[in-house]
N, C-alpha and C positions, 0 to 999 in steps of 0.2 A: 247124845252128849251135847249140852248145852254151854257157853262159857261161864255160867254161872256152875253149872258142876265142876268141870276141872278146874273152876279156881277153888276150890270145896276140896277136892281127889287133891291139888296142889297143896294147901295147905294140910292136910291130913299124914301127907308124907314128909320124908326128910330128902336132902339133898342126893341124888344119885336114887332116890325110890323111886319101885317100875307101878307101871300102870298099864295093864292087857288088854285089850276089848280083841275079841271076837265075833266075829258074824258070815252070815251065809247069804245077805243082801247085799247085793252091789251097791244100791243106792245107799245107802248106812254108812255105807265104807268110805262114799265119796261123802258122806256129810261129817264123818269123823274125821276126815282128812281137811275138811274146808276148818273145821273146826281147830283140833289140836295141832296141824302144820303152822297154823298162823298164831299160836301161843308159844312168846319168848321163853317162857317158862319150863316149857319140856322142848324135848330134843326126842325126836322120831325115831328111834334104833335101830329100826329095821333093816334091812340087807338084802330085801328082793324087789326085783322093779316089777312091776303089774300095772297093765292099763285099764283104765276106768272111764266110761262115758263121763263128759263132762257136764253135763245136762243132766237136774234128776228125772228122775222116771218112776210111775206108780203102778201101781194094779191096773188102771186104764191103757199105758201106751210104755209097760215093761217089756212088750214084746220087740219097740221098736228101738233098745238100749244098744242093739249091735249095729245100727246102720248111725248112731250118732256120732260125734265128735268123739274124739277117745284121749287122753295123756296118760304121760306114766308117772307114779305115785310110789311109791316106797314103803312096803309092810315087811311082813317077817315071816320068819318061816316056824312052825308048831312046835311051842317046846317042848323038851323031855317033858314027861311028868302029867301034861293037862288031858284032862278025862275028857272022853267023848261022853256029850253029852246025848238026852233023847232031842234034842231040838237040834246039834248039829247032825246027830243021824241023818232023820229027816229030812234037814237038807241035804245032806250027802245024797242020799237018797232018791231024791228028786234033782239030782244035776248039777246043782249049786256049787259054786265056789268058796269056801270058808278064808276070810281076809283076819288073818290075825295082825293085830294091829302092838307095837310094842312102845310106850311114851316114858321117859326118864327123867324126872323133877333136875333141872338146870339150875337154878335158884330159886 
C-alpha cells in the first residue's frame, strides 16, 4: 500500500466505505499502518491492540523481529464472511499471524 493507492481506494469509495487488507507478514502490517494511520482520510476501525517491531525487517534479519523494538498498533479482528484463502492457509500453516487490517473513508 502506497499513498498514491489509498488515495485511488479513497476516491473510489464514498463516505463511511471500508477498506480490508489482510496479510500474514508482520513487516506489511507495520508498513500499512505507517501508511494508512497517517491518512486523515480514513479512520483505522479496528478494535484489537497487537504489537509490532517497529523496525522493518526482510528475508535477511526476519529472524531478529522479536528481540526489536515493539509498540502497539490497532487492527481488527476476521470478519464474518471472509474466505480463507490458499496463501493465508499457508501462512497459517507455517506460524504466521494474519493482521487484518480494517480502514473507513472519513471524508
Amino acid at each position: 500500500v502506497q499513498p498514491s493507492l489509498a488515495k485511488s481506494v479513497h476516491n473510489a469509495l464514498v463516505v463511511g466505505g471500508v477498506w480490508r487488507i489482510a496479510t500474514d507478514i508482520e513487516d506489511y502490517a507495520l508498513h500499512v499502518h505507517e501508511v494508512m494511520d497517517s491518512l486523515a482520510c480514513f479512520e483505522n476501525a479496528g478494535d484489537l491492540r497487537v504489537s509490532l517491531p517497529t523496525e522493518h525487517v526482510g528475508k535477511g534479519n526476519a529472524q531478529d523481529a522479536g528481540d526489536l523494538p515493539h509498540a502497539d498498533f490497532v487492527e481488527s479482528r476476521r470478519f464474518d464472511g471472509r474466505v480463507l484463502t490458499n496463501f493465508e492457509r499457508k501462512g497459517l500453516d507455517a506460524g504466521r499471524v494474519i493482521h487484518d487490517l480494517t480502514y473507513v473513508v472519513k471524508k
